[in-house]
C-alpha positions in Angstrom: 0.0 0.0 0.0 1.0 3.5 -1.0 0.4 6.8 1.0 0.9 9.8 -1.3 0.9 13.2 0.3 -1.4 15.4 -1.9 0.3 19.3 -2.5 -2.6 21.6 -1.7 -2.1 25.0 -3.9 -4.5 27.6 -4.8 -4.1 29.4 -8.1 -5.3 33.0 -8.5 -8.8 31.9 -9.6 -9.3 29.8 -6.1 -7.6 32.9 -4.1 -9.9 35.7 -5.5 -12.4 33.3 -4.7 -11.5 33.9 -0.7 -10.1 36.9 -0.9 -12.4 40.2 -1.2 -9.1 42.1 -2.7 -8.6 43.1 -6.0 -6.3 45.1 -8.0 -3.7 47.0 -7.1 -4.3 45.6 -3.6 -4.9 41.8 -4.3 -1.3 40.6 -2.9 -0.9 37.2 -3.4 -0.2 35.3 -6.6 -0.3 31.5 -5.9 -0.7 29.3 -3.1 2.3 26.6 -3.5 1.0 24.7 0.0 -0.8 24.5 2.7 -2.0 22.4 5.7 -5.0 23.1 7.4 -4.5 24.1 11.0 -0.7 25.2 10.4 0.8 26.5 7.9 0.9 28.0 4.6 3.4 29.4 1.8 2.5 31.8 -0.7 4.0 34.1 -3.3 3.8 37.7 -4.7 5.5 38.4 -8.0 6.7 41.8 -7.9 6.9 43.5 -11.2 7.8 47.0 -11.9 4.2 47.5 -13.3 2.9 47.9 -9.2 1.3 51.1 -8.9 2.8 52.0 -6.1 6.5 51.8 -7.1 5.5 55.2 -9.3 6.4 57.1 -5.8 8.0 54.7 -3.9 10.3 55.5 -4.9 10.7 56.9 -8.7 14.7 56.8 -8.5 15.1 53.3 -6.6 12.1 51.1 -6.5 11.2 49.8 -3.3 7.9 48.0 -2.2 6.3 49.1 0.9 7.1 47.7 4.4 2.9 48.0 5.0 2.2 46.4 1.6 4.6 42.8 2.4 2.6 42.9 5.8 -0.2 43.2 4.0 0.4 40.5 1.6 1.4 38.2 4.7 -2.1 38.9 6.1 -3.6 37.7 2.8 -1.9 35.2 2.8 -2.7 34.3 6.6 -6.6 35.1 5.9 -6.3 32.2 3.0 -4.9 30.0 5.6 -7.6 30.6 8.1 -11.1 30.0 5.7 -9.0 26.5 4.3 -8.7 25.9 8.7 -12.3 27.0 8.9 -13.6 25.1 5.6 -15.7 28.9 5.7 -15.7 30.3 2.0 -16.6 33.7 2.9 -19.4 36.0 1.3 -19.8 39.6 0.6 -20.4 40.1 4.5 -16.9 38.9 5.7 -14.6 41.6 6.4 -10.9 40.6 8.0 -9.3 42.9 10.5 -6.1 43.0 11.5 -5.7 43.7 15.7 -2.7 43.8 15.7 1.0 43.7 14.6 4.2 42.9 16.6 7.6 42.4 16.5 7.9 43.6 12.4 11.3 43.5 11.1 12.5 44.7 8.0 15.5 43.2 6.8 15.6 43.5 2.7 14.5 45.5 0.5 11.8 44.2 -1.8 11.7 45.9 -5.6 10.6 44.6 -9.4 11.6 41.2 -10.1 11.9 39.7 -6.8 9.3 37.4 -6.2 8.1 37.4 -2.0 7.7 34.0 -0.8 5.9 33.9 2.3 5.5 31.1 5.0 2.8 31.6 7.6 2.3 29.6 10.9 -0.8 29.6 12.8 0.5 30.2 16.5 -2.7 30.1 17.9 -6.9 31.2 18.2 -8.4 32.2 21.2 -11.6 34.4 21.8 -11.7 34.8 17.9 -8.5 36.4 17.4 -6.0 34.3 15.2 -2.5 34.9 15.5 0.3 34.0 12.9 3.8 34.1 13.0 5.1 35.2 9.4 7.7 35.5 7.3 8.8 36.7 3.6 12.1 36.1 1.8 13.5 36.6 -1.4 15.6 34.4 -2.8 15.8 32.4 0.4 16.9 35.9 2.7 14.4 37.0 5.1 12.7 40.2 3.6 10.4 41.1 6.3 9.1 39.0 9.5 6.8 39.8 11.7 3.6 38.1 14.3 0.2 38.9 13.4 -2.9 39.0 14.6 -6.3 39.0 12.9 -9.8 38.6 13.4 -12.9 37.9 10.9 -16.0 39.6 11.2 -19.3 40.0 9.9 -19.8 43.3 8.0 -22.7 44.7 9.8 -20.4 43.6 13.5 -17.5 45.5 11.8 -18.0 48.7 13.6 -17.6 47.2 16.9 -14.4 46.7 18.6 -12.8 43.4 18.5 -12.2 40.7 20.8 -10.4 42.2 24.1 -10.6 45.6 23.0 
């Protein structure tokens, strides 16, 4: 008897699908794995066509430290629906509540692509918390500890979970 391990990916068509993101903020490109429950690895290709490298900056392109935590969060929100085996609706809204320990350690520009691995470190009271981490070519780009929470839209104006 044979036991295979089957490679869960998304491709963009499955991601758009969970995420409610779009362009220029829809940050992840392809799933390459996941495990429900644990972890997950994702990429953005960054091309010098991103808006945003227009004035960040015009004379060395650089991606934004808030827009490779932001990709890790989509990333960790993909993770968390899989967990959940929740495809969310139009009424889903994901919140970060917080950020910690976010380290920059490379610069990010066109061409690199931003592999990032996300670990679920734990959920309690709603709140999910991920440790994560990007690299380029195998050096850490950016690392930080998440934390998000998923809400209903009409519940989004309330505070979250031990606020």
């Amino acid at each position: 008897m044979t036991t295979t391990t089957e490679n869960k990916t998304m491709d963009i068509c499955e991601i758009k699908s969970y995420l409610p993101h779009r362009y220029p903020l829809l940050l992840v490109d392809r799933v390459l794995s996941y495990e429900e429950g644990k972890s997950i690895t994702a990429i953005k290709n960054v091309t010098v066509n991103e808006e945003f490298f227009n004035g960040h900056f015009p004379h060395k392109p650089v991606m934004p430290g808030v827009l490779m935590i932001e990709a890790m969060a989509q990333t960790a929100a993909l993770l968390s629906f899989k967990t959940m085996n929740l495809k969310p609706d139009e009424n889903s809204v994901v919140y970060f509540v917080g950020i910690d320990s976010a380290r920059f350690k490379r610069p990010v520009g066109p061409g690199d692509q931003l592999k990032m691995d996300i670990e679920i470190l734990r959920v309690a009271r709603g709140i999910w918390k991920y440790k994560a981490v990007g690299s380029v070519d195998g050096q850490v780009a950016v690392e930080a500890e998440l934390m998000c929470t998923i809400r209903s839209a009409a519940d989004a104006s309330q505070p979250a979970a031990g606020q």
